[in-house]
N, C-alpha and C positions, 0 to 999 in steps of 0.2 A: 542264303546267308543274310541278304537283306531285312527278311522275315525275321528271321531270329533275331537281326538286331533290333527291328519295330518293336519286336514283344518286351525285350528284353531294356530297353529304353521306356515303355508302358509302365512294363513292373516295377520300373526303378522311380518313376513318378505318382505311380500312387500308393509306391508305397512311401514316398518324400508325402505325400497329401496333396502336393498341389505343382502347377507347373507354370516355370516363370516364362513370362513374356513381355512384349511392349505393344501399347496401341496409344498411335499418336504422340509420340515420345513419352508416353507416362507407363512406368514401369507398373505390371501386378504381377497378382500370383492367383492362377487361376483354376479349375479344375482340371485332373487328370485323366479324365475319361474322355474331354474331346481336342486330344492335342492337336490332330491332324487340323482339326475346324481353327483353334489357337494360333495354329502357325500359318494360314492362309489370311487369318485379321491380319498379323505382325508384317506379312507380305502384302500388303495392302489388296488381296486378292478376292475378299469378300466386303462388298459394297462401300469403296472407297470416296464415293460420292456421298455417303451419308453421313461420314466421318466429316468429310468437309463442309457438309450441309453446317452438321452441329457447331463444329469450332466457330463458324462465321459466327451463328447467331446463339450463342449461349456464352455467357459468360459470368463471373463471380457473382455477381447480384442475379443470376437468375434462378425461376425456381421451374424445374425440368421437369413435363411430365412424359411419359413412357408408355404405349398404352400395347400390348405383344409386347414384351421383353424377351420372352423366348428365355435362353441361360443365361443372359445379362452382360452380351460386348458392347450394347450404345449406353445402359447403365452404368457398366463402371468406370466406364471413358464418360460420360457427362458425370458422377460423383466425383470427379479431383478437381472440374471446374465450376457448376453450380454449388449454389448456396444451397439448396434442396433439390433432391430427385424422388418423385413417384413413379411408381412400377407395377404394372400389371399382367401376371402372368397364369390364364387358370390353368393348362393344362402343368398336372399335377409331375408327370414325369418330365418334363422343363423346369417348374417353379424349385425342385431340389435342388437344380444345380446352379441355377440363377442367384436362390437364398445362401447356397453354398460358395462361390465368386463375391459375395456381397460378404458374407463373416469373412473368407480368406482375407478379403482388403482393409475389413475394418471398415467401413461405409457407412460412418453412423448419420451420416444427413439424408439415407434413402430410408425412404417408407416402401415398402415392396405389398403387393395383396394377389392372395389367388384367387382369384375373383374374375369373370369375365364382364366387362360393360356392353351392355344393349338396351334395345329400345322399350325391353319390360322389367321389371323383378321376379325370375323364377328360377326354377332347375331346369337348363337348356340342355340337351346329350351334344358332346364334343366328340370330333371323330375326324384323324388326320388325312389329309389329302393326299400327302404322299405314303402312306401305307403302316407308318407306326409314330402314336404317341411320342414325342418327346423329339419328334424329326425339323418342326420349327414351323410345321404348316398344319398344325390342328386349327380346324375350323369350326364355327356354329353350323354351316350351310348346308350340311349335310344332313341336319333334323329339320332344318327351313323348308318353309313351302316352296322357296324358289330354289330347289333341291339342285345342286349341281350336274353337269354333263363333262365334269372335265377330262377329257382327252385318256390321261395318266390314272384316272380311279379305275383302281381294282376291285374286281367285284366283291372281296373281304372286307374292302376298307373300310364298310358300314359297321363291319359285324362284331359283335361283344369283345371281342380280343382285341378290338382297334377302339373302341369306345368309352366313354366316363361321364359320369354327371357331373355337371359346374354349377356353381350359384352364380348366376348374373345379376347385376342390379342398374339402375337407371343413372346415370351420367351424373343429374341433379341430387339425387338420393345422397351418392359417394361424397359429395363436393357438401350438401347440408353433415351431415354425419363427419365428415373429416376436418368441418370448418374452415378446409383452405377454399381461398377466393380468387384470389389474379392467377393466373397459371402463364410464365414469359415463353414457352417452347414444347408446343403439345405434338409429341409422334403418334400417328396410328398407325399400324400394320397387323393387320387382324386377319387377314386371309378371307377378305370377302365380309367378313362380320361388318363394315366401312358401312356398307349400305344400310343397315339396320340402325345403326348408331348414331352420325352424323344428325340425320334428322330429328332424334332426340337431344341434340344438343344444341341445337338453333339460336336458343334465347341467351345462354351462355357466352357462346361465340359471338354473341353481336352485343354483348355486354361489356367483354373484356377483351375483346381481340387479338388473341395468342398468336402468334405466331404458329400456325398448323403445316408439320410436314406429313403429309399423306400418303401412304399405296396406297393405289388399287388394283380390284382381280376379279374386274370384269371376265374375265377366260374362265374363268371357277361358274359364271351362271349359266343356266337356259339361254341361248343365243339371243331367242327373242322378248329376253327379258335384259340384257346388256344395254342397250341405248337410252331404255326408260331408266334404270337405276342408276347410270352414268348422269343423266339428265337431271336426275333427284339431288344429286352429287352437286351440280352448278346452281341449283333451286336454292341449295342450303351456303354453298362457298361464293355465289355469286356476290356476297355482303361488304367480302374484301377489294379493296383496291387494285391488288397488283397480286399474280398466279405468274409462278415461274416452272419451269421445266427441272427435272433433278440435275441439269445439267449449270440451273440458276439463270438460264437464259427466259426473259418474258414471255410469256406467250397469250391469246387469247382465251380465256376458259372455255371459250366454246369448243376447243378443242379438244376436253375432254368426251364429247360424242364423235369426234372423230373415228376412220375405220381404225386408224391406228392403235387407238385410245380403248377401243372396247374390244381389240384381239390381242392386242400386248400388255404385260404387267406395269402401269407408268404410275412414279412415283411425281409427285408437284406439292410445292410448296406455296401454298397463302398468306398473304400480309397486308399491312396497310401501310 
């Protein structure tokens, strides 16, 4: 009976077009294919610390960048309080429904691009870590020479059904071409892609000093490739003053080579 009414609650939502919810006391209307994931935001059940990361430090005069938007819940909860939001989402079967939660809302201050950021301009193959496209953990790493070992890869997950080609382009490239300059609150959550990236954006970052809230996923590399790229991590972030924990507690960067740091997923945020 349950069932039937799950379904029958589905089909009555998509066939409405879209499904209401709240995140952060801001009402939308967002899409109907992942109500179950919707109603775990609304319950503050999916990463409620990053909800509170953003409110502390965004606000009306801010201009938001996004960089993994995934289907767009820290998008459209930063588009009712920044001034502008950018948004980057390439795999293709997320950026539909991302684009599609961004028209439901009417979100005309986000610029959104399918487009992946890295450390060169080409066609990278993307290919998700937990087994299909559109799941929220499509990665580069897995066409990378530092090819992942992670625990949960299935041996498909490389393969043509799980795969797509993405245009990437360089950090500086997007930022000349878009002619935006200050960026006040830059997210990255790229599933490992962090490592590639950051290092191409050096000169940026110690230009305009964003506020960066970061994951990392150290656990996605070669074991003995985790401490050096964690390491490259503090190389590049070491520029800021003060590294907090996602819990907003201080801590010292060097912690990010910690064991902790390079077997668990830890999210920290840089500032000055």
């Amino acid at each position: 009976m349950n069932r039937i009414k799950k379904k029958v609650g589905q089909a009555y939502f998509q066939a409405r077009g879209y499904y209401p919810t709240s995140i952060g006391g801001s009402k939308f209307k967002l899409d109907p294919y992942h109500i179950g994931f919707w109603r775990r935001v609304q319950r503050d059940q999916w990463e409620p610390q990053t909800f509170k990361i953003m409110s502390r430090f965004i606000s009306a005069d801010s201009i938001y960048c996004d960089v993994g938007a995934w289907i767009g819940p820290t998008v459209v909860y930063a588009a009712k309080i920044c001034k502008k939001v950018i948004c980057f989402e390439p795999d293709p079967h997320a950026y539909k429904y991302l684009r599609w939660n961004i028209d439901l809302n009417e979100l005309h201050n986000v610029s959104s691009y399918s487009i992946a950021l890295s450390n060169e301009t080409s066609i990278q193959r993307m290919s998700s870590l937990g087994g299909n496209l559109g799941d929220s953990m499509a990665s580069l790493l897995i066409g990378s020479t530092w090819r992942s070992t992670w625990q949960q890869l299935k041996p498909n997950n490389s393969g043509e059904s799980n795969a797509v080609d993405v245009l990437a382009i360089k950090w500086d490239e997007f930022i000349n071409l878009s002619k935006i300059e200050k960026i006040d609150f830059l997210k990255i959550d790229i599933e490992g892609g962090e490592f590639a990236l950051l290092p191409s954006m050096r000169d940026y970052l110690s230009l305009y000093k964003p506020i960066v809230y970061l994951s990392t996923h150290a656990p996605y590399l070669d074991v003995e490739l985790r401490k050096e790229k964690m390491q490259q991590v503090i190389d590049v972030m070491g520029m800021y003053k003060n590294c907090l924990d996602e819990n907003l507690r201080p801590i010292d960067i060097s912690e990010l080579v910690s064991d902790d740091a390079i077997t668990n997923f830890r999210s920290y945020i840089f500032m000055d």
